[in-house]
C-alpha positions as MATLAB code, in Angstrom:
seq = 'XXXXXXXXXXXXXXXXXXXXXXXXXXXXXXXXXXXXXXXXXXXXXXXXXXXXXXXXXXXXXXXXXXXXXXXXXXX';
ca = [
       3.859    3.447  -20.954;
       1.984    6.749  -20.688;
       3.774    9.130  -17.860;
       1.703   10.032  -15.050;
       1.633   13.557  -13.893;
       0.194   13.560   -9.847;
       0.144   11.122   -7.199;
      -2.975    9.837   -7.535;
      -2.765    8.976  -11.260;
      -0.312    6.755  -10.579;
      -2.029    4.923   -7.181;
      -5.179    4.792   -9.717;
      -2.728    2.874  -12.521;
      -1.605    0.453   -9.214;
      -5.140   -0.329   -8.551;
      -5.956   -3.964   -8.964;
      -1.992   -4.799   -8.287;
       0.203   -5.902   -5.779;
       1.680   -2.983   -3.612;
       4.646   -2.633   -0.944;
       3.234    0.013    1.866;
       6.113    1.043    4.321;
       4.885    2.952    7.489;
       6.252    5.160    9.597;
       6.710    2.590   12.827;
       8.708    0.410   10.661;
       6.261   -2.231    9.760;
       5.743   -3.082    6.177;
       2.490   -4.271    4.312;
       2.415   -6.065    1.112;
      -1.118   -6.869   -0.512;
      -3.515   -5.604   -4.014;
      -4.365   -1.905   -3.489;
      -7.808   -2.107   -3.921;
      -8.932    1.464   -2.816;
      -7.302    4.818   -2.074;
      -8.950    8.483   -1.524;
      -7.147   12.295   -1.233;
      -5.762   11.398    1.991;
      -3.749    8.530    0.837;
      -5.474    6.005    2.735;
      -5.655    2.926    1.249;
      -7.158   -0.616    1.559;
      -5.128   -3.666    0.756;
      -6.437   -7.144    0.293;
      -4.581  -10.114    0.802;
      -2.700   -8.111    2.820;
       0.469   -9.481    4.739;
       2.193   -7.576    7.535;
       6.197   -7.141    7.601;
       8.232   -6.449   10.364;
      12.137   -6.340   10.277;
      12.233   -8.169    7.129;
       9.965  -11.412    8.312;
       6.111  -12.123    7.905;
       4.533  -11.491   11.051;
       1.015  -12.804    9.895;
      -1.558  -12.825    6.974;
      -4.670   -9.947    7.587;
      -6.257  -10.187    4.180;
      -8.577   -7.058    4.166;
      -6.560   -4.138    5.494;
      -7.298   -0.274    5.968;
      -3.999    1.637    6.278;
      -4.024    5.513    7.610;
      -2.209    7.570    5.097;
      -0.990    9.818    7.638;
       0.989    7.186    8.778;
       2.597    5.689    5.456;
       6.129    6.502    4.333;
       6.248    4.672    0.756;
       4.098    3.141   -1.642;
       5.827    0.845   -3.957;
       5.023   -1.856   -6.585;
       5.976   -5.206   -4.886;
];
């Protein structure tokens, strides 16, 4: 697999794929990152919200603030 050298190469390569998003409250979001700009904010769908280790509920379409996100992970 080709190494990617900034940020946003690798949130491009993610695109299209299931995603872990950890904010800074404590809550966690798990859904397909289907969008992302310079800022880091992003747009999940499917998206389900985490809190303390349980699912709170299911939001589907999601816009997330990068100023507020911690980590982005593959799920």
């Amino acid at each position: 697999m080709e190494e990617n050298s900034r940020p946003l190469d690798t949130l491009n390569a993610a695109r299209n794929k299931t995603v872990m998003v950890d904010l800074k409250n404590g809550y966690r979001y798990v859904g397909k990152l289907k969008a992302f700009d310079i800022h880091i904010n992003v747009v999940l769908s499917d998206a389900d919200e985490h809190h303390n280790g349980d699912v709170k509920r299911k939001l589907g379409n999601v816009f997330i603030r990068g100023d507020t996100i911690t980590i982005i992970s593959p799920a």
